[in-house]
C-alpha positions, 0 to 999 in steps of 0.5 A: 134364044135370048139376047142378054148383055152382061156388063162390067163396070170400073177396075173389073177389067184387073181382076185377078191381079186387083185385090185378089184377096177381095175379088178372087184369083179369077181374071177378066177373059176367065170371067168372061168365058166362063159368064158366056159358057153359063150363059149358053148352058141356059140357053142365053146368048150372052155378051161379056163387055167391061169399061172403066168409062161411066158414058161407055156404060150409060150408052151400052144400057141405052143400046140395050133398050133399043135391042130389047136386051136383058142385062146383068150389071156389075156397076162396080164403084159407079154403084154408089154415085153415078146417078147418070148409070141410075137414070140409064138403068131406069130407062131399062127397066120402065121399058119392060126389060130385066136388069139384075145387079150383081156384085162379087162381093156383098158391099153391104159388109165393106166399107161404110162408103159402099153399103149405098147403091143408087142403081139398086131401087131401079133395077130388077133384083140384085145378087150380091157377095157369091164371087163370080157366082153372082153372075151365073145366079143372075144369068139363072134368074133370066133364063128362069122368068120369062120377059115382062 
């Protein structure tokens, strides 16, 4: 079974209550369950993990390396300034392991500030704007390749 760790970024854990008119009514521990219940139909075994701490994030990909663990990561607004979280995705990907960004929505048709992601050049592949879908496209397409 593959070892796949599915990470969340800033504010992700509010969902259902922040903004549910952009995020969707689904919650954090739903999310979660449900991420793991895809994950497992796959034949993945994945953990779920969300922190609003940008060096909680930066040290779970660097563990991630270290497990020889395939991430899904949903940067949140790190996406698009933390080149801490770029550099640390880079180190995942040059080191033969996949990382597909996702996102609930598509940040290309928000904000202008938004439309920029620095961890997008050095990840495997991004899945944006199919609400919590994104996360199960993402698990699909790791469970489908196999590991370089």
């Amino acid at each position: 079974m593959t070892d796949v760790l599915v990470l969340n970024g800033p504010n992700l854990g509010r969902l259902g209550t922040r903004e549910p008119d952009v995020y969707g009514a689904l919650d954090a521990p739903t999310l979660a369950a449900t991420i793991a219940t895809w994950g497992s139909e796959l034949g993945l075994a994945v953990e779920v993990r969300q922190t609003d701490d940008e060096a909680t994030l930066v040290g779970w990909l660097h563990a991630a390396v270290d497990a020889r663990q395939d991430v899904v990561l949903n940067p949140a607004a790190f996406t698009h300034y933390s080149y801490a979280l770029r550099d640390a995705v880079a180190q995942v990907t040059r080191d033969g392991l996949r990382l597909v960004e996702v996102h609930l929505t598509n940040p290309a048709s928000r904000e202008r500030f938004r439309h920029t992601s620095v961890v997008a050049g050095v990840a495997t592949g991004t899945i944006a704007g199919f609400g919590a879908d994104s996360y199960r496209l993402a698990l699909q397409a790791l469970a489908g390749r196999p590991p370089a």
